[in-house]
C-alpha positions in Angstrom: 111.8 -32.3 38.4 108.3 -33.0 39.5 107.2 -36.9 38.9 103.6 -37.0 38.6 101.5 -38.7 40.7 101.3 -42.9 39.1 97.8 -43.2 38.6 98.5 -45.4 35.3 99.8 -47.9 38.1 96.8 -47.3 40.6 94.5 -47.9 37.7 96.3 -51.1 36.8 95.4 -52.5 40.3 91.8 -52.1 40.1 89.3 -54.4 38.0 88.1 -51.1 36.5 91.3 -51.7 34.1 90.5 -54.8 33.0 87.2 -53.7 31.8 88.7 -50.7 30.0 91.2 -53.0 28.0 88.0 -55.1 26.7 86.0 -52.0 25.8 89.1 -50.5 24.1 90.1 -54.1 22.3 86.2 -53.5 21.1 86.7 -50.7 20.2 89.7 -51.0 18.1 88.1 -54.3 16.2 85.5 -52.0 15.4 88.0 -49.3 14.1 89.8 -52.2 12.0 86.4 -52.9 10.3 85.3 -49.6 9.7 88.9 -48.9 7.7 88.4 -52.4 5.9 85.3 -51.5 4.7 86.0 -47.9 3.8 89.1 -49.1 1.7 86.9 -51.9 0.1 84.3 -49.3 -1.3 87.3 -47.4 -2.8 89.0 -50.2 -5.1 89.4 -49.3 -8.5 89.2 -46.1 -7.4 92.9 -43.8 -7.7 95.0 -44.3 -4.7 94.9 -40.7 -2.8 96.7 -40.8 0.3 94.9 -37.4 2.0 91.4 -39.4 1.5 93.0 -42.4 3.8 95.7 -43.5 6.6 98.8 -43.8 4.3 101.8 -46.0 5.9 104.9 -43.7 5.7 106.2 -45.1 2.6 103.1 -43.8 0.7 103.6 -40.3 2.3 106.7 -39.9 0.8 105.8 -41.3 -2.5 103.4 -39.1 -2.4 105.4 -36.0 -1.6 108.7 -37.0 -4.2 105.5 -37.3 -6.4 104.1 -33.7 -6.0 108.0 -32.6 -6.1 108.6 -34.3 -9.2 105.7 -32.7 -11.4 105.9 -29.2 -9.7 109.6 -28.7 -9.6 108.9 -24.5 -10.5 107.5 -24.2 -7.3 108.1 -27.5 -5.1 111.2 -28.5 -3.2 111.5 -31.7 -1.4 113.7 -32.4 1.4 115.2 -34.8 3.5 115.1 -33.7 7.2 117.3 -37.2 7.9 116.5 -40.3 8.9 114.6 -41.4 12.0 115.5 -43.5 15.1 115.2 -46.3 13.2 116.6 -44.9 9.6 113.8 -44.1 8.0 113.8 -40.9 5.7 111.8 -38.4 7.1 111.0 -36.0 4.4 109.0 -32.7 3.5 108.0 -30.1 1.1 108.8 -26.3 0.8 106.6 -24.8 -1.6 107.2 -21.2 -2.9 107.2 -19.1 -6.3 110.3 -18.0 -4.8 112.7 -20.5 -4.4 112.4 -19.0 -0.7 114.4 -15.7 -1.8 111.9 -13.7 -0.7 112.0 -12.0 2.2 108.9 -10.1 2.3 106.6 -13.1 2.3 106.5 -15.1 5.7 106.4 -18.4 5.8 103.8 -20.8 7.1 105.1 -24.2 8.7 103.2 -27.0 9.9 103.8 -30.4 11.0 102.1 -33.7 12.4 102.0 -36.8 13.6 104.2 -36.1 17.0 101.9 -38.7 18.3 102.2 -42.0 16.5 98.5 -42.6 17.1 97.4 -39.4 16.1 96.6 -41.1 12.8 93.8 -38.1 11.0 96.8 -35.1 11.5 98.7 -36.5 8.3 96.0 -36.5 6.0 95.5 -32.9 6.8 99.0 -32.0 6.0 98.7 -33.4 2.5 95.8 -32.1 1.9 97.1 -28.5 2.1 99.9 -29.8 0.1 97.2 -30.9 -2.7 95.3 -27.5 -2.6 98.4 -25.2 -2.8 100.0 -27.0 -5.9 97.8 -29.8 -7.5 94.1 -28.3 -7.0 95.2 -24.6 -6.4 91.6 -22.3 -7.0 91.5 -18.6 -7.8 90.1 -17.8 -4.8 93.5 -19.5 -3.0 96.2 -18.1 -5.3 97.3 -15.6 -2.9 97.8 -18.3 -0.5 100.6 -19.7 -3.0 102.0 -16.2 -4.5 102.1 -14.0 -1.2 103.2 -16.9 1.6 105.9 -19.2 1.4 104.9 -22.9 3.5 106.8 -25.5 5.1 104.4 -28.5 5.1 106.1 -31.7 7.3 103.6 -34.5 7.1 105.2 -36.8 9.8 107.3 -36.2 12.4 107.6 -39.8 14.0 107.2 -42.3 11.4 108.7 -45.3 13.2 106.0 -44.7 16.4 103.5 -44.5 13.7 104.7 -47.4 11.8 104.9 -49.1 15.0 101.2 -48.2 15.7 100.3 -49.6 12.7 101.9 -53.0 13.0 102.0 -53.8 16.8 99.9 -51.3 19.1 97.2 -48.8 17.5 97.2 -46.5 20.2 101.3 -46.2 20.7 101.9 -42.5 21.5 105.7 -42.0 21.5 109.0 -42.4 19.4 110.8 -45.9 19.3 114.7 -44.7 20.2 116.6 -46.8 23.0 116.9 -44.5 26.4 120.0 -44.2 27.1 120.3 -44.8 30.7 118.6 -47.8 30.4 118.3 -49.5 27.2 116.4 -52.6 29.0 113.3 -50.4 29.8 110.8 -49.0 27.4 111.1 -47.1 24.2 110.7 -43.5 22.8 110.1 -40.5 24.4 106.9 -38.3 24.3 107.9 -35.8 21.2 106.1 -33.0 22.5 107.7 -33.3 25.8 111.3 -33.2 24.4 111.5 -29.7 23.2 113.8 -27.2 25.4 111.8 -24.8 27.2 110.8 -25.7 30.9 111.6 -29.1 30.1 111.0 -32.4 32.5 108.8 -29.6 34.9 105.5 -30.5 34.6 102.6 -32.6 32.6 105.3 -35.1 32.6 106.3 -38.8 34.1 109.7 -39.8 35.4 109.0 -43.1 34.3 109.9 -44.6 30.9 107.5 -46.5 30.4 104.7 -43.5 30.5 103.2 -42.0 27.6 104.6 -38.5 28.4 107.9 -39.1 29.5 110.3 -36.7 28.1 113.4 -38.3 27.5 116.8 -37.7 29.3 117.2 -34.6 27.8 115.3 -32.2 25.4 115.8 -32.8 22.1 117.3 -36.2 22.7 115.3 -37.8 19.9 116.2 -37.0 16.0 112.2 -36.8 15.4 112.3 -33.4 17.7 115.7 -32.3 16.8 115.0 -31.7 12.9 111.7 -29.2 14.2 113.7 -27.4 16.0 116.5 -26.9 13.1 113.8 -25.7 10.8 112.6 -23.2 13.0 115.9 -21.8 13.8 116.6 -22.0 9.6 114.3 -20.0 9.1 112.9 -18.0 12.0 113.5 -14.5 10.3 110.7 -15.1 8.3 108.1 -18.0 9.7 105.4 -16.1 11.0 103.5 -19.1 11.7 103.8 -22.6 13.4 101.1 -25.0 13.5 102.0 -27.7 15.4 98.9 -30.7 14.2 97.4 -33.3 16.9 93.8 -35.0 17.4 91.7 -34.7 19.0 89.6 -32.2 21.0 88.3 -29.1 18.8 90.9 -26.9 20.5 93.1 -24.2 19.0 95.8 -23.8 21.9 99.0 -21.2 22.5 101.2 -20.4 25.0 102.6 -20.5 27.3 101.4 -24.3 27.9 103.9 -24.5 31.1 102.4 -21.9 33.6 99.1 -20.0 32.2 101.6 -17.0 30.7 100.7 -15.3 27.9 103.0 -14.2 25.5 103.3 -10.4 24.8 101.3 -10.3 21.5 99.0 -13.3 23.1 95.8 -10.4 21.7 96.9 -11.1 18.1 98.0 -14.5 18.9 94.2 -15.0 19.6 92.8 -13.1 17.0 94.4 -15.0 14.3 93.7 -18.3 16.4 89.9 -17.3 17.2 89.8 -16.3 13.3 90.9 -20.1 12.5 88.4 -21.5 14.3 85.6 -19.6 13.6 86.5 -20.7 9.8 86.0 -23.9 10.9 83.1 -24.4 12.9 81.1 -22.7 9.9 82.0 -25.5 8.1 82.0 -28.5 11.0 79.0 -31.2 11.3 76.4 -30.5 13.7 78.1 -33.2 16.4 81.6 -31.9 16.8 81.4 -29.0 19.3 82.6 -25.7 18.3 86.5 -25.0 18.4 87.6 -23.5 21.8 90.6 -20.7 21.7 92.8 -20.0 24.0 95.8 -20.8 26.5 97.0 -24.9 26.3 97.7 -24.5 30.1 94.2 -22.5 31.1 92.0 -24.7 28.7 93.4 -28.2 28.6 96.4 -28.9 30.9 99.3 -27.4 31.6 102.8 -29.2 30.0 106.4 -28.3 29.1 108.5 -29.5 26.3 105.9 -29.0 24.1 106.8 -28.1 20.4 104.0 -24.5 20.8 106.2 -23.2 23.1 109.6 -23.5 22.3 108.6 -22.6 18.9 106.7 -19.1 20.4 110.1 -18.7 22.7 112.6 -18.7 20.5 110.5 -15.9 18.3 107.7 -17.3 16.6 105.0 -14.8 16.6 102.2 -17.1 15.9 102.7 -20.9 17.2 99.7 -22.8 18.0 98.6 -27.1 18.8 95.7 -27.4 16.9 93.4 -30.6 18.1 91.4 -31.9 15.3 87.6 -33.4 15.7 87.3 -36.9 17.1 83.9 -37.4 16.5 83.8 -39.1 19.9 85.8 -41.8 18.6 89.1 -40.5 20.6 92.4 -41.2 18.5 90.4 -43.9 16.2 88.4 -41.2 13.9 86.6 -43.8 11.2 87.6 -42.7 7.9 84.6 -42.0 6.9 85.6 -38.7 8.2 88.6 -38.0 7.1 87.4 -35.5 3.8 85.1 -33.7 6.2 88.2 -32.5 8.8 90.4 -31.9 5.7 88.1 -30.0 3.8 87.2 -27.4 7.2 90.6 -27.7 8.3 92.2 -26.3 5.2 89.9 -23.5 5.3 91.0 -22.5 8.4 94.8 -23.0 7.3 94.0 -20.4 4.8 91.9 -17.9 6.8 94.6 -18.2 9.9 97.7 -17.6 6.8 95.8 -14.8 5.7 95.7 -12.9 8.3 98.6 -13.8 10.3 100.4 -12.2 6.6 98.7 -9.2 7.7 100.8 -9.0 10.9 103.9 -10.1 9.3 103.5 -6.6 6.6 103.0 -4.4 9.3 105.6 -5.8 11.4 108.5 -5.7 8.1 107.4 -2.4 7.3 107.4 -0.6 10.7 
């Protein structure tokens, strides 16, 4: 295990902190306002939770919803419940009832960070365009991949960062060594694969502490069970976070590349390129490449396990912050949907591609 340096502590001690709490405190009153004004210009208007910050009860009304109207080609599931028992559900969405095995299957998922509040509304999004507003320039998207579309991994953090502390990061379980100390665990820390090695804090109370053990939290534990469930055939995992324009692989632990980290690449330097022909003129263009070389390097992360255990494509996509960190104004919501799901499509596309050649060699 190697503790990382406390500079959360050192920063504490210095009056430089202070100053940061009252800018942030600004800066999350200004948030608030922003998202009271934004919802106040949309009364009367139909609720649509992909156009807003839905609490997790709206989510999966929203998702039993789409599942109850599309039954043909929408199946809704119950992962299980969270730390704190709430239903944590998704959507598999097929022509196929999933009984075809020469289509691969595209999962995604977000909200691993509970203050990662814009990576939701993305999810349903593509959940809107494949069934409710499907075009006929997408329908291949629907006939020729099966999808996996999981639009919260950690509801009670996100609850939690709702009611109590905007920019909470982590789950909400009780460690177990010490149930006096802080709660949750880092998700993307908790996976199995170099786990508690690096990018990562001993203590509890950090924002990326990993837990006792991976997969010690429920929230990481049903990921994992759906990739193994169906690894014959996902040929794609997208693993959903803000913020940062990046489009990141593996191996996020030690600058390794995986074998097929050239196709890996393509299909990621594909998505992005997709995107930034559709981004506003202040988001910088999407960078591509290795999480480790191009950000920093960590372990436990949901990419890699998911791209060790035989993934072929597994990426952590950052979404635009605008410069407004974690606390994206609304107002911008539409804008990251409507790039992101073209990039969703153009990476699906082509990452199908592979998945022929690879079934029929």
């Amino acid at each position: 295990m190697h503790e990382q340096p406390n500079r959360v502590q050192d920063f504490k001690d210095t009056m430089l902190f202070q100053q940061y709490n009252c800018f942030m405190f600004r800066e999350l009153e200004q948030f608030d306002e922003e998202l009271a004004r934004y919802r106040a210009s949309r009364q009367g208007k139909a609720a649509i939770p992909y156009d807003d910050f839905p609490r997790h009860a709206q989510v999966n009304e929203y998702i039993e919803s789409i599942a109850q109207r599309y039954p043909d080609i929408v199946t809704l599931v119950t992962a299980g419940n969270s730390y704190d028992g709430r239903p944590i559900k998704y959507l598999k969405i097929s022509t196929t009832n999933f009984e075809d095995p020469s289509k691969p299957i595209y999962f995604m998922d977000a909200m691993i960070h509970a203050r990662e509040w814009v990576t939701t509304p993305v999810t349903l999004y593509a959940i809107h365009r494949l069934v409710e507003d499907l075009r006929n320039e997408d329908r291949d998207l629907l006939e020729n991949i099966d999808w996996i579309i999981y639009p919260m991994v950690n509801p009670d953090g996100y609850e939690y960062s709702h009611d109590s502390e905007r920019l909470w990061r982590r789950t909400r379980s009780t460690n177990p060594v010490d149930p006096s100390t802080c709660l949750g665990v880092d998700g993307n820390r908790n996976f199995d694969i170099a786990f508690n090695t690096v990018g990562v804090s001993s203590n509890p109370c950090s924002t990326t502490y990993p837990g006792v053990t991976p997969f010690s939290d429920v929230e990481t534990v049903y990921i994992r069970d759906i990739l193994h469930a169906n690894l014959d055939r996902i040929q794609l995992y997208m693993n959903i976070h803000s913020h940062g324009n990046w489009i990141l692989y593996g191996y996020g632990f030690n600058e390794t590349l995986p074998p097929n980290a050239a196709q890996i690449h393509h299909v990621g330097a594909t998505m992005g390129a997709t995107i930034d022909a559709l981004k506003l003129d202040l988001a910088p263009f999407y960078r591509v490449g290795n999480s480790a070389f191009l950000l920093y390097a960590t372990s436990g992360s949901a990419q890699d396990y998911a791209q060790s255990i035989g993934v072929p494509f597994s990426y952590t996509l950052e979404l635009p912050g605008y410069g407004f960190l974690f606390e994206a104004p609304p107002q911008f919501i539409g804008q990251i949907n409507a790039e992101t799901w073209e990039g969703i499509a153009a990476s699906a596309r082509l990452a199908r591609l592979y998945y022929r050649a690879r079934i029929n060699n």
